[in-house]
C-alpha positions in Angstrom: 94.2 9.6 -8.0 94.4 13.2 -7.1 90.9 15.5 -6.0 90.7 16.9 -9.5 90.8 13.6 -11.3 88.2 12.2 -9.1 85.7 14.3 -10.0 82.9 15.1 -10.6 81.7 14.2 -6.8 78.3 14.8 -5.4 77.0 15.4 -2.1 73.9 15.4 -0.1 73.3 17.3 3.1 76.5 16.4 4.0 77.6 12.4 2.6 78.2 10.9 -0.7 74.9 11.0 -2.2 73.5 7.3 -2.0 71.2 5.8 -5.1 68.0 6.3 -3.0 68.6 10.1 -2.1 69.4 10.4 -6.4 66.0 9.2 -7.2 64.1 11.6 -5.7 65.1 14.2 -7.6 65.8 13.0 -10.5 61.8 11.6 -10.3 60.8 15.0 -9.4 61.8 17.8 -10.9 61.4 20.2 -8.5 63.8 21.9 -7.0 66.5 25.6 -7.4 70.0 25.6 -7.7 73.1 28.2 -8.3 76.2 27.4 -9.9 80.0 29.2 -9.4 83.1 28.6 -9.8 85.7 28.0 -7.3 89.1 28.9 -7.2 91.9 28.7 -4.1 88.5 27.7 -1.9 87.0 31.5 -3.0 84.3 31.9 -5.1 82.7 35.8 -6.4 79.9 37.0 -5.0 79.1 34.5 -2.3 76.4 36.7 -0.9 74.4 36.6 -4.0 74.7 33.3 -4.6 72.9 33.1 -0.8 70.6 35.7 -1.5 69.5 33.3 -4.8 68.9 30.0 -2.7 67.4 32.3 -0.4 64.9 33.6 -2.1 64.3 30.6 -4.6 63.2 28.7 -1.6 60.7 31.1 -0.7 59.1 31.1 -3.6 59.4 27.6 -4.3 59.0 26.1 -0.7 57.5 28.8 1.2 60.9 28.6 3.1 64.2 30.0 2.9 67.7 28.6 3.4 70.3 28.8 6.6 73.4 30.1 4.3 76.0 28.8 6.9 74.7 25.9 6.6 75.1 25.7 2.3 78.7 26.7 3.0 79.2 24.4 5.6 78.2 21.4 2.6 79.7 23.5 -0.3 83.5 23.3 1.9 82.7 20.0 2.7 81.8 18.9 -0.6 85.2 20.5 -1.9 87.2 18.4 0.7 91.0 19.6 -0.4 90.0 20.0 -4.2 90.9 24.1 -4.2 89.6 24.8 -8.1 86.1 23.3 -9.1 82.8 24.3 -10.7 80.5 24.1 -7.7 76.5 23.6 -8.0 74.1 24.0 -5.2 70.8 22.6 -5.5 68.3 22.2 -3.0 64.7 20.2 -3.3 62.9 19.1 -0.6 61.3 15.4 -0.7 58.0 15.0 0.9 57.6 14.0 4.2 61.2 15.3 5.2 61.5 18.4 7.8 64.3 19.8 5.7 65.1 20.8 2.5 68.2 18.7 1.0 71.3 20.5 -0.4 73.0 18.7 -3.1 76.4 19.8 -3.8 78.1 18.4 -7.3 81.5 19.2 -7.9 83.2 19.3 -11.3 86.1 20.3 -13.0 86.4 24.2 -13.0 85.3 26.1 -16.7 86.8 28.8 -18.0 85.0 31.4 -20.1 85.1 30.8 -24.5 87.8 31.6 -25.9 86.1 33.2 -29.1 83.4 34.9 -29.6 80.0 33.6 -29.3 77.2 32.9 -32.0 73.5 32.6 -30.8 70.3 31.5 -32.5 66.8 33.4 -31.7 64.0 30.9 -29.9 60.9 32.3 -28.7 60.3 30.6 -25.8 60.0 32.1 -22.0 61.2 30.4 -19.0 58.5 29.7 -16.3 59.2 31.6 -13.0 62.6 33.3 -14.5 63.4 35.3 -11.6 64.0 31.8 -10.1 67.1 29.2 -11.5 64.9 26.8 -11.3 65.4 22.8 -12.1 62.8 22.6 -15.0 65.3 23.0 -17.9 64.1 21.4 -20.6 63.1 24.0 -22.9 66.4 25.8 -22.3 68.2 22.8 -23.0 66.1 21.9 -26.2 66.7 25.1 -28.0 70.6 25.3 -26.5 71.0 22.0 -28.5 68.8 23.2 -31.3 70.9 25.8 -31.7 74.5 23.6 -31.2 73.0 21.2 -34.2 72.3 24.7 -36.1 76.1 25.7 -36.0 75.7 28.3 -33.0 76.9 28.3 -29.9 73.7 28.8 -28.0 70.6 29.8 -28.0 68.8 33.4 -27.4 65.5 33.3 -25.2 62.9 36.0 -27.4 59.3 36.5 -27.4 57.2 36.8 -30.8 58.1 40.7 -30.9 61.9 39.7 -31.0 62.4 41.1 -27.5 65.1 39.4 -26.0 64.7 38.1 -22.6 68.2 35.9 -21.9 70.4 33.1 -23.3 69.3 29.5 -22.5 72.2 29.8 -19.7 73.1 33.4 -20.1 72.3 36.9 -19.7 73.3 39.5 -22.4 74.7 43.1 -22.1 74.3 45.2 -25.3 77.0 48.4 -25.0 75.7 51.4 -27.0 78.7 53.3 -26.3 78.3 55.4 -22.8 76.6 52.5 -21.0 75.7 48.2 -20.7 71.7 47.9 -21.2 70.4 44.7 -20.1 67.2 43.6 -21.0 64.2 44.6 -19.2 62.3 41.4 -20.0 61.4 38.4 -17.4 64.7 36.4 -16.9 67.1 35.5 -13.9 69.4 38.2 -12.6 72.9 36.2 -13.2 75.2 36.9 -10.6 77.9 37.6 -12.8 75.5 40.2 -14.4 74.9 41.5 -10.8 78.4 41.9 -10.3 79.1 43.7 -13.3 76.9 46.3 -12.8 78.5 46.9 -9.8 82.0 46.9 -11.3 81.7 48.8 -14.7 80.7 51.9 -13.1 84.3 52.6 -11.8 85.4 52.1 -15.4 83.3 54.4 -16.7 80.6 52.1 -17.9 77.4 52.4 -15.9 74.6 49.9 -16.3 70.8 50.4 -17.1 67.8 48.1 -17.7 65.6 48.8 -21.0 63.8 47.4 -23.6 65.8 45.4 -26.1 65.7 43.6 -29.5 66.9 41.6 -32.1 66.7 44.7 -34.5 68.4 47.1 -31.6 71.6 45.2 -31.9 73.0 46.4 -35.2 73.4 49.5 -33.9 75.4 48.0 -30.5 79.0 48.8 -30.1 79.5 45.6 -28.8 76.9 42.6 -27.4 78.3 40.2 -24.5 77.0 37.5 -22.8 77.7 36.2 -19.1 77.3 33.3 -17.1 79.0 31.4 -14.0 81.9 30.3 -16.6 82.7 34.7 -16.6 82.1 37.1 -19.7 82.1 36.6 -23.6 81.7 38.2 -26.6 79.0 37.6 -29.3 79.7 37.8 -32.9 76.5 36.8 -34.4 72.8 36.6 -33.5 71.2 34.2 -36.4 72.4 35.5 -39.4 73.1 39.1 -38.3 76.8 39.6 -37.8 78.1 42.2 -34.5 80.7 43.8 -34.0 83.5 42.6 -31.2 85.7 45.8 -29.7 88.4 43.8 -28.0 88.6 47.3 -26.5 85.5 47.2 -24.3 85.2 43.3 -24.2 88.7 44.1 -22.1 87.4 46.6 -19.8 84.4 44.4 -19.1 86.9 41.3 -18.8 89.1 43.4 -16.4 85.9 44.8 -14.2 85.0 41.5 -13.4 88.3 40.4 -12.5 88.6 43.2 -10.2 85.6 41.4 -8.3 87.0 39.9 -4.7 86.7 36.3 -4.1 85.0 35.3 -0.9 85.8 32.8 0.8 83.3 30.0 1.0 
């Protein structure tokens, strides 16, 4: 059996993860994570993914996070397995010292291959700037949405302002630049990157306002995520356009991104 098929494989500060060390949080839901992928032992924007479970513990534990330490578990987790999907979580159970870093590896995801159809929920994450372990209500509307014949679902408030996807953020290109919502949600890192990117392409980024009725007038609408960029082609039962054009300069500015090493 070879690394790949062995997955997925789960660590815990540094040793397979033992049924005791899974309870707690799986009992308590309580904790942050990030999610990237891996490929050739490099993953993008390693710094930011740092900078995340930095700041997430902060805010959730009144403590940060030693980042040579996460990378020290995140190689060790990998072992010789060189493509993965990597998560990071970290809780901390009470009466320990330390936070615990969790490291599951998977098989590595590519982005959708066609473009994407989402379904509107009005629902707003608690503490979005943080990537936070209570999923449920993403999850619930992401499957509400799957058992609706979309491909996901899009986070709104009662106004129809759009906020994020249940696992995504959105871009809306209006034809000279990417707006992304001005709304309460998590700053994706591949969102982060792409900002940084798309202004050598011509394409600079801006935050703003936007809603389920501003998209009909959208040159194009894209979603991204850990998995990399797609494009959407419907928003309920509002059909968008998709300019291979742009969704191949935004495809090509990510790809531009470095990987780090880990």
């Amino acid at each position: 059996m070879d690394a790949v098929t062995a997955l997925p494989r789960i660590e815990i500060n540094g040793h397979p993860a033992t049924a005791e060390e899974l309870a707690r949080p799986a009992v308590v839901n309580y904790g942050h994570f990030t999610v990237m992928q891996v490929r050739g032992g490099r993953t993008r924007g390693m710094d930011l993914h740092l900078a995340r479970l930095d700041a997430a513990g902060n805010v959730l534990f009144g403590a940060g996070i030693d980042a040579v330490l996460v990378r020290d578990r995140i190689r060790h987790a990998l072992g010789d397995t060189p493509d993965a999907g990597v998560r990071v979580s970290v809780f901390w159970p009470a009466g320990d010292d330390a936070p615990s870093i969790m490291v599951v590896v998977r098989p590595p995801d590519d982005p959708p291959s066609s473009p994407q159809s989402l379904q509107t929920a009005i629902y707003q994450r608690p503490v979005p700037q943080v990537k936070h372990a209570g999923t449920f209500g993403q999850i619930y509307y992401g499957r509400r949405a799957e058992r609706a014949g979309f491909d996901d679902a899009l986070l709104v408030d009662a106004d129809g302002v759009i906020s994020e996807g249940s696992v995504t953020n959105l871009g809306c290109y209006d034809g000279g630049s990417v707006i992304w919502p001005d709304a309460p949600a998590l700053d994706g890192i591949t969102m982060q990157l792409l900002e940084q990117a798309l202004p050598a392409r011509g394409v600079p980024s801006r935050r703003g306002p936007v809603r389920i009725a501003d998209l009909e007038s959208c040159e194009a609408v894209f979603v991204t995520n850990s998995r990399g960029v797609a494009a959407v082609g419907r928003v309920n039962e509002l059909r968008l356009p998709v300019s291979e054009e742009f969704m191949k300069t935004v495809t090509e500015a990510y790809e531009s991104v470095p990987w780090d090493l880990i």
